[in-house]
C-alpha positions, 0 to 999 in steps of 0.5 A, spaced: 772 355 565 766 358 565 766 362 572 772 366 570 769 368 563 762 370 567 767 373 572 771 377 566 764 379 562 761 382 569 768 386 570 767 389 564 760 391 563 762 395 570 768 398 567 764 400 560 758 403 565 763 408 569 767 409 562 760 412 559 759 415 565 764 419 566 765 421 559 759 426 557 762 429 563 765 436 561 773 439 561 772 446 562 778 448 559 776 443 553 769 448 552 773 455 553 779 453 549 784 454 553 790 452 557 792 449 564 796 455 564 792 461 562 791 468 566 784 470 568 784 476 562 785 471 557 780 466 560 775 472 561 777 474 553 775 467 550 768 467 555 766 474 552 767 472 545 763 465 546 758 468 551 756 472 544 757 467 539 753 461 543 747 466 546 741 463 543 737 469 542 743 471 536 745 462 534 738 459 534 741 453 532 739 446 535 744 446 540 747 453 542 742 453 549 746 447 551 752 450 549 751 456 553 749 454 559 756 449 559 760 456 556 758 458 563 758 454 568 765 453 565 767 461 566 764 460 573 769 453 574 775 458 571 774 464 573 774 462 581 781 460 583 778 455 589 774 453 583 779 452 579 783 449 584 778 444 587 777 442 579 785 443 578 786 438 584 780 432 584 776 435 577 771 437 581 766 442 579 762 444 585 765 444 591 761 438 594 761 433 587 766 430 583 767 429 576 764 423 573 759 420 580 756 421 587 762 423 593 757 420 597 762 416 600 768 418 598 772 422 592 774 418 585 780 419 583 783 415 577 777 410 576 778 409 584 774 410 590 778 412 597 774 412 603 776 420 606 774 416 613 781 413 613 784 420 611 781 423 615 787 429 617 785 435 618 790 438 614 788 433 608 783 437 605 780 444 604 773 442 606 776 440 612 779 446 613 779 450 620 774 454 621 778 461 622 783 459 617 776 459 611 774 465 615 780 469 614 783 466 607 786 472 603 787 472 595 792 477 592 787 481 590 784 481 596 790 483 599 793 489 595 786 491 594 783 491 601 789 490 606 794 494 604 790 500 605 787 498 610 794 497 614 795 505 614 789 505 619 790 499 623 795 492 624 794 485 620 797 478 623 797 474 617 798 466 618 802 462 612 799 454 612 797 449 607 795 443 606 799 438 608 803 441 614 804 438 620 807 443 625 800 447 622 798 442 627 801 445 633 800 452 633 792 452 631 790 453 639 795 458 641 792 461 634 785 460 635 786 464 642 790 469 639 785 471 634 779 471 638 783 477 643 785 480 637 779 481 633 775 484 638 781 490 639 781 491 631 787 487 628 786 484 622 787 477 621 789 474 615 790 466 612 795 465 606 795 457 603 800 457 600 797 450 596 792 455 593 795 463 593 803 461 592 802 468 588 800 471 595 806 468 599 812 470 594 809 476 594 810 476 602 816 474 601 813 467 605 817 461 603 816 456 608 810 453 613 807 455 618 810 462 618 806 469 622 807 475 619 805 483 620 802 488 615 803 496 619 803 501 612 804 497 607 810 494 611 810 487 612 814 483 618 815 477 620 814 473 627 820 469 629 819 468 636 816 461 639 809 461 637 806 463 644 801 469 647 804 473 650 809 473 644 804 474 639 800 479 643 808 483 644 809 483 636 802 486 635 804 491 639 811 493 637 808 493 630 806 499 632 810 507 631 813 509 637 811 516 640 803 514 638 800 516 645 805 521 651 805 519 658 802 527 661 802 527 668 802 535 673 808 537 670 806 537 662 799 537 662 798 544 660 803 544 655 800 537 652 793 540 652 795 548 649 798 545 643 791 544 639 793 551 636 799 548 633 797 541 631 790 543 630 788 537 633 783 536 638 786 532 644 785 526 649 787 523 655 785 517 658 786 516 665 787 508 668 790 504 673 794 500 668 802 501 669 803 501 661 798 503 656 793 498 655 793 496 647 787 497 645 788 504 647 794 504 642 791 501 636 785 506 637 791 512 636 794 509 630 787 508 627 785 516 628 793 519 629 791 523 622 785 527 627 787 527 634 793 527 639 793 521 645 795 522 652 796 517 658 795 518 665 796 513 670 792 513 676 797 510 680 803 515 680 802 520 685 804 526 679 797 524 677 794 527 683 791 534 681 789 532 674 785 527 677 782 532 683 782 536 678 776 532 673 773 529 679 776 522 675 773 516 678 778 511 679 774 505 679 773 505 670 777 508 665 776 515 663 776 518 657 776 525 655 777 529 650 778 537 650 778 542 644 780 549 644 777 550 651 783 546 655 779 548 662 774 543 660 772 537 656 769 537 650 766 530 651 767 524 657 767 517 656 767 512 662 767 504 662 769 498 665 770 495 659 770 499 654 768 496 647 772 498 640 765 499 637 763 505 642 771 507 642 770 508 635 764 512 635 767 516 640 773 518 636 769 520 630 764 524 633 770 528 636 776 528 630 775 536 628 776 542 633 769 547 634 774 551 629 779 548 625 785 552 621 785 549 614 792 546 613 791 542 608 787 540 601 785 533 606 782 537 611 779 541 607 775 536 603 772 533 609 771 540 613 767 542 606 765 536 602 763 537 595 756 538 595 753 530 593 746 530 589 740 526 594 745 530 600 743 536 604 747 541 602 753 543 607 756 550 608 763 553 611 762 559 615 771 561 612 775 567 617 781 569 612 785 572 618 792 572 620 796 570 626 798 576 628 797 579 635 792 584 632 787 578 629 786 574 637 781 579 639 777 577 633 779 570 633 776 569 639 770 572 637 769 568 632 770 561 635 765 563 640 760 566 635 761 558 632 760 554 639 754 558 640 751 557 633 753 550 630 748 547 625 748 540 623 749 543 615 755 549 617 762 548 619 766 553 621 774 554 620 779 559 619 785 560 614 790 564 615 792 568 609 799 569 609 800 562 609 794 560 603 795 566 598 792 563 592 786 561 596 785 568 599 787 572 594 780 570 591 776 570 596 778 578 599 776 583 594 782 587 596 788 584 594 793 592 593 794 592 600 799 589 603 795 587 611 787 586 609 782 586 615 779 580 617 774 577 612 768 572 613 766 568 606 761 563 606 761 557 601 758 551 598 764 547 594 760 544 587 765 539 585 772 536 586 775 540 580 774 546 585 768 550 583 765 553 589 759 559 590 762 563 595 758 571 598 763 575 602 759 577 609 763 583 613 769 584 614 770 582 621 773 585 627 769 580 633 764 586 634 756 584 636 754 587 629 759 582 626 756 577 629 748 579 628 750 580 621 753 573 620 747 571 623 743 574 619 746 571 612 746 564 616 738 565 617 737 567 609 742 561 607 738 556 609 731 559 606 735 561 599 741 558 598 741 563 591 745 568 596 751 565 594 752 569 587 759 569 587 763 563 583 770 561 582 775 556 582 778 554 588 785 553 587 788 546 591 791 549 599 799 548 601 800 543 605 802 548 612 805 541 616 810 539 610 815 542 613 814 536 618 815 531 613 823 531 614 822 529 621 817 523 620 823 521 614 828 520 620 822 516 625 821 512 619 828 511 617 829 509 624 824 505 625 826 501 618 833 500 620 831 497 627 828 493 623 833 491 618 838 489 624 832 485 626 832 481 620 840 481 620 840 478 628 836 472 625 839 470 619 832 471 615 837 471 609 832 469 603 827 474 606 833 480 606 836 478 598 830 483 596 832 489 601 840 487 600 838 487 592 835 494 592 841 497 596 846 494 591 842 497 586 841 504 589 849 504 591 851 502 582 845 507 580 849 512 585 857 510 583 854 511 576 852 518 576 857 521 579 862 518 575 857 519 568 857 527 572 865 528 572 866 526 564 860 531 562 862 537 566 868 539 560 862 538 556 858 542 559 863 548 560 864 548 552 856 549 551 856 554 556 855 560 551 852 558 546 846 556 551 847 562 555 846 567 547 840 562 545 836 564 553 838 571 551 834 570 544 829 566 548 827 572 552 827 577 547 823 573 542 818 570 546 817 573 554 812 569 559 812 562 555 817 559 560 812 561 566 807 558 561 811 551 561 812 551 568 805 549 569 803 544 565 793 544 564 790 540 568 787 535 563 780 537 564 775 535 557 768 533 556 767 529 549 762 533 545 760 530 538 756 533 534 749 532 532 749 530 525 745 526 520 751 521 522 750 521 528 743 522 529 740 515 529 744 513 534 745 518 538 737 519 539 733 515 536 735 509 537 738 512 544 738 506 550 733 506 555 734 511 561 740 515 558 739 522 555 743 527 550 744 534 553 744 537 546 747 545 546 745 549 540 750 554 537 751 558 530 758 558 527 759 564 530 759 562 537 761 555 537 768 556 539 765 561 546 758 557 547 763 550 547 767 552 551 763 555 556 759 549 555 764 543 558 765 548 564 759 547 566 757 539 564 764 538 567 762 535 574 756 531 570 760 527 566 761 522 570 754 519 570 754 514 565 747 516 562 749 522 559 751 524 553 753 531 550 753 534 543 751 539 539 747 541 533 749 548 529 742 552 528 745 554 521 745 547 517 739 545 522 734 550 523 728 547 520 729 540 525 729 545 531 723 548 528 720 542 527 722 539 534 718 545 537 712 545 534 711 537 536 713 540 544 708 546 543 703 542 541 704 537 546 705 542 552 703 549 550 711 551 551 709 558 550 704 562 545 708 567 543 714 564 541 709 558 538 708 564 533 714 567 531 718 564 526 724 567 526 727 565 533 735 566 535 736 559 539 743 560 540 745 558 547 738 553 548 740 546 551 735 541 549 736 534 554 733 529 550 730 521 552 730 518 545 727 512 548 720 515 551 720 522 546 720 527 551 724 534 552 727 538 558 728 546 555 734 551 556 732 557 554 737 564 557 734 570 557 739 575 555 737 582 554 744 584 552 743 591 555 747 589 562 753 585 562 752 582 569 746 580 567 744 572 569 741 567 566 736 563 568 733 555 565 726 555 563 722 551 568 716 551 563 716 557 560 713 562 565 720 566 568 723 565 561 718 565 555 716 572 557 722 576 558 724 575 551 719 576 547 718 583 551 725 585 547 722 582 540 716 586 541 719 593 542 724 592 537 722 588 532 726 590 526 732 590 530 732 583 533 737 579 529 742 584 528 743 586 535 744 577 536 750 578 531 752 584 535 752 581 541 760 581 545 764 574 547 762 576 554 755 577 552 754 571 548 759 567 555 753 569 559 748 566 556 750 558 560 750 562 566 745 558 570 746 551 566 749 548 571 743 549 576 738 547 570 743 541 570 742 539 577 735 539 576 735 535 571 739 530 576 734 530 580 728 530 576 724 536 578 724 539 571 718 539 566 718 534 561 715 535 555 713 529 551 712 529 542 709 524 538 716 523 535 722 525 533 724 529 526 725 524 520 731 525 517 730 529 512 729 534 517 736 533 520 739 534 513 742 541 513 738 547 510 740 550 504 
């Protein structure tokens, strides 16, 4: 008796031990207050608010350390869906330890231990996943975040598994092989588990293991042949669009090489003995369809034979050449036995634009003339307003061989014909009455992605060599001075000159998704096709609806016919010009400027946080509204730094604080001596950048006479230029000095922030003077002045 009972006691210590010792382990769920079934955004929610609640430098309460640090690793847990998966699954935490004991041995799964050895499938854990499956694993995210877009520039092969499939098993070899060849010519692979992203799966429309798909433009296809290599390889391929790369043979090469004036695209021609063009060759052409027209030339054809004498092909490796506007000779030449994606790539890149190519659209023009980027070195375009009559081929030509013998790594040189973008033209040429404008050369430098660009008219051209030593001239002074460019203007956005090729690539589209529809049809993919048939009921009831809502409303609309037609009457003669006005709605481009006041002053300066700035303007009540609205057009392209802030103070209540704040900067830095005894100082149009947590100051001062309409303003870059142009006005006429300030015109005033945006950049760049102050003006100084 005694036996059974000392048996009974042993088992129950045991028991009590595990008890205790998965008891303090903790719920991740229980410590966040959430549920099973909560989305990421609440969870993120609850860990925000008890981040703050629990941090010890605000709860210094005995345990608020201890709390913190499980409100975290719970985050952690619940914020990974692996994670959360594993803990969902097995409650573990990590992804190596169990919940409530070591796994050395084996896992722990309801106060049981099992030996994984017994189990040992390769599908039965995560942990024992393949290789390349972990490797390539796609979150939904992930997949619409990254491999959507990326599918417009190359093919992805997606593979659908999980856990606990046995056919999985079966296709892992032809798998493995499929995917080592494919990788290396620049498909993309992807792993879904259905287990961990069934989200993922229904969204592929993937409702059953193992499946293999294809993602092409954001179009997904489904595999549905027996899984073999040469199938697989033969998807991928037929994934592709048609008509990517033209066979050229003797017969067509001249006209497939002329049509880079048309396409404004530079060509290539790969000339190999293959019979078919090889894959890599084709997925290459799709990843660079956007710059550059692809031809085939098979060496074994005996219609190939003068192409081949005629650019001393040799015939034993592969040839690439790429030809511009020259189509006598290559631009560049390539010539291996196994070509690599990655030199392929580079030499693509390398030749994706013409020496001289036309600006089609606003794509090509970004890329052609990038906005100019801070810690970039700057770029130029060298721009031919021309036309495409007969009369402008002489100085086309020209043009392009002044470009081919003077390119530079910071200019770009293209053309634009002027029939085909007006808007653009019209504020680049200066002589916009006549109905034919000669050729005009522009050079410009873009400032930002609003449109803002600094332009200088050179000559109007005509292909003579004082044409060109002029332009050489210009391009000279341009890299010692790029102040040369005095013009600015708004650029409006190019007209899409290939939209008209819109409908054709419709129908190829169209066909290429019909031939698609059959094929799913042909294999009774029902289940996958109830989407498709969905939509198309749906657009069929939308259609029927409309027509019939359109026949009982014409009665209607006859009966209201002349009352519209008396209010469009009165419409024009009340107010002429404001449905032109409507038609366009403004962009909505605005910059958030507040007001320095005794409010906002703490916050905004004092108490600024360490490594921001507050770009302050300072205006009168008179010029507010002019001086603002010049302001938000030159801070614009600076808003999107996250350390600047921009406000303004009015002078007229707050004089006596920018006086005081002044006379801190003087003492400190000796701005100038002249002004430092003059009291009385107009300070309208200054900008003050203020670093409220080291107490230094960056100064605007304009200089503005108010005697030359045209005159320019420039920043203060220590008070040299700048202090002694004003008080030479002050000097002469003393007595003056305020009165002419309040006469002055809105244009006068809108000069004074000409040169703001340069002084900007300088501040970007940290190369204006800093002036440090003791410390900032009390309060009482930023009351306003009575």
């Amino acid at each position: 008796m005694s036996a059974p009972l000392a048996l009974v006691l042993v088992l129950s210590v045991l028991l009590t031990g595990a008890a205790h010792a998965a008891g303090p382990e903790m719920d991740p769920y229980k410590i966040l207050g959430v549920t099973r079934s909560a989305s990421q955004a609440e969870i993120k929610k609850v860990y925000k608010r008890l981040a703050k609640e629990w941090h010890p430098d605000k709860n210094k309460s005995p345990g608020a350390e201890d709390m913190f640090i499980k409100i975290t690793k719970s985050y952690e847990i619940l914020s990974s869906e692996d994670k959360r998966a594993n803990y969902d699954r097995y409650g573990q935490t990590d992804d190596t330890q169990p919940y409530g004991g070591n796994s050395r041995y084996g896992q722990r799964q309801e106060g049981f231990y099992f030996d994984e050895s017994f189990f040992n499938f390769p599908f039965n854990s995560k942990n024992h996943r393949d290789f390349a499956d972990s490797k390539y694993t796609l979150h939904f995210n992930q997949y619409v975040n990254e491999v959507v877009p990326d599918s417009y520039k190359r093919p992805y092969l997606i593979k659908i598994t999980s856990d606990w499939c046995f056919s999985c098993i079966h296709i892992e070899p032809v798998w493995k092989e499929v995917v080592q060849e494919m990788e290396t010519l620049g498909v993309g692979i992807g792993v879904v588990d259905v287990g961990y992203e069934r989200r993922l799966a229904n969204h592929l429309g993937a409702h059953r293991t193992p499946s293999i798909l294809g993602v092409i433009n954001g179009k997904v296809t489904f595999f549905h042949y027996a899984v073999a290599k040469e199938h697989l390889r033969q998807f991928v391929e037929d994934l592709l669009p048609q008509r990517l790369v033209e066979w050229v043979t003797d017969k067509n090469d001249l006209q497939f090489l002329s049509s880079w004036h048309e396409l404004n695209k530079p060509h290539v021609l790969l000339f190999d003995q293959v019979p078919v063009v090889p894959l890599l060759y084709k997925l290459t052409a799709f990843a660079y369809k956007d710059y550059l027209q692809f031809g085939y030339v098979d060496q074994g054809l005996t219609e190939t034979a003068d192409l081949q004498k005629q650019f001393n092909i040799n015939t034993y490796a592969p040839t690439m050449l790429v030809f511009k506007e020259n189509v006598e000779k290559p631009a560049d030449i390539i010539q291996a036995k196994g070509m690599k994606k990655q030199i392929i790539d580079e030499f693509m890149s390398n030749n994706r634009f013409l020496l001289v190519p036309r600006l089609v659209n606003q794509k090509l023009f970004d890329e052609l003339c990038p906005v100019k980027q801070f810690h970039r070195r700057r770029k130029y375009c060298v721009l031919l307003i021309t036309g495409d009559e007969e009369t402008f081929s002489f100085g086309n030509e020209a043009f392009l061989s002044f470009a081919s013998t003077n390119s530079k790594e910071v200019v770009r040189f293209s053309y634009v014909y002027q029939r085909l973008q007006q808007p653009l033209c019209d504020i680049f040429m200066q002589n916009k009455d006549t109905v034919e404008s000669p050729a005009q050369v522009v050079i410009l430098e873009r400032r930002n992605a609003a449109g803002k660009a600094l332009f200088k008219q050179v000559t109007a051209w005509n292909g003579s060599e004082d044409d060109k030593q002029c332009l050489l001239e210009e391009l000279e002074r341009l890299q010692k001075d790029p102040s040369i460019l005095v013009h600015d203007a708004m650029l409006p956005e190019l007209n899409n000159e290939f939209a008209s090729m819109f409908v054709i690539r419709w129908i190829y589209a169209s066909y290429d998704y019909l031939t698609e529809v059959i094929d799913d049809i042909l294999h009774n993919n029902w289940r996958e096709m109830m989407p498709l048939l969905s939509l198309i009921f749906s657009a069929l009831f939308i259609l029927f609806g409309t027509v019939v809502v359109q026949a009982f409303s014409d009665s209607s609309e006859d009966k209201q016919a002349k009352p519209k037609a008396k209010d469009g009457t009165k419409s024009q003669n009340g107010s002429p010009g404001n449905g032109s006005a409507s038609s366009r709605p403004p962009k909505k481009n605005f910059v958030e400027v507040t007001e320095l006041t005794d409010i906002t002053y703490m916050s905004n300066l004092v108490k600024l946080r360490p490594g921001h700035m507050n770009i302050v303007l300072v205006i009168t009540d008179a010029s507010k509204n002019i001086l603002l609205s010049k302001y938000a057009k030159e801070v614009y392209s600076f808003t999107g730094s996250l350390t600047l802030h921009f406000s303004f103070l009015n002078i007229d209540k707050h004089g006596e604080w920018m006086d005081t704040l002044l006379e801190y900067a003087q003492d400190a830095m000796q701005i100038d001596e002249d002004d430092a005894g003059n009291r009385k100082m107009d300070y309208t149009g200054y900008v003050l950048a203020l670093n409220g947590h080291k107490k230094y100051l960056c100064l605007f001062k304009p200089v503005y006479t108010g005697e030359d309409i045209d005159s320019k303003s420039s920043e203060d870059e220590g008070g040299a230029s700048g202090g002694r142009s004003r008080p030479s006005s002050r000097d002469n006429h003393p007595p003056r000095r305020s009165k002419r300030s309040r006469s002055l015109s809105t244009l006068q005033i809108h000069h004074k922030l000409d040169r703001l945006a340069l002084w900007m950049e300088r501040l970007m760049e940290g190369t204006l003077p800093r002036y440090y102050i003791p410390t900032w003006p009390g309060l009482d100084k930023i009351n306003p002045s009575k």
